[in-house]
Residue, then its C-alpha position, 0 to 999 in steps of 0.5 A: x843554778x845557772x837558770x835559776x839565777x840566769x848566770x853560768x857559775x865556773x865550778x873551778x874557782x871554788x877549787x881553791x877551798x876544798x882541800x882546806x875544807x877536805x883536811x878540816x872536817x875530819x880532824x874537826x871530828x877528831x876533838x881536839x880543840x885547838x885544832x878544831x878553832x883553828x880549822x873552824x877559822x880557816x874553813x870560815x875564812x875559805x868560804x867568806x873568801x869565796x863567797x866575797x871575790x867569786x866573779x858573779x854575784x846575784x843582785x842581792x849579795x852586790x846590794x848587801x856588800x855596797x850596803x856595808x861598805x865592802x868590794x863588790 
């Protein structure tokens, strides 16, 4: 990935989401549907969260988050 896009990604900022991701996919598997929202949310937000603060961004996401009015 790092030659790909001709940056080195820190593996340990994402860290932070897997034990949400972890706890969540199982029990979303289970049925429940309270729960299941619930974790769907929490998963979605853990990985918008990532995506949005992690420190280096390709081009293209810089230019779409300035294109919406968002930190980049």
């Amino acid at each position: 990935m790092a030659y790909l896009f001709h940056r080195w990604v820190y593996p340990f900022y994402f860290y932070v989401t897997v034990p949400v991701i972890a706890m969540g996919l199982p029990r979303i598997l289970l049925g429940d549907r309270i729960s299941e929202y619930i974790l769907y949310g929490l998963i979605i937000v853990q990985i918008t969260w990532f995506f949005l603060y992690f420190p280096v961004k390709p081009e293209w996401f810089t230019d779409f988050l300035l294109a919406i009015g968002a930190p980049a």
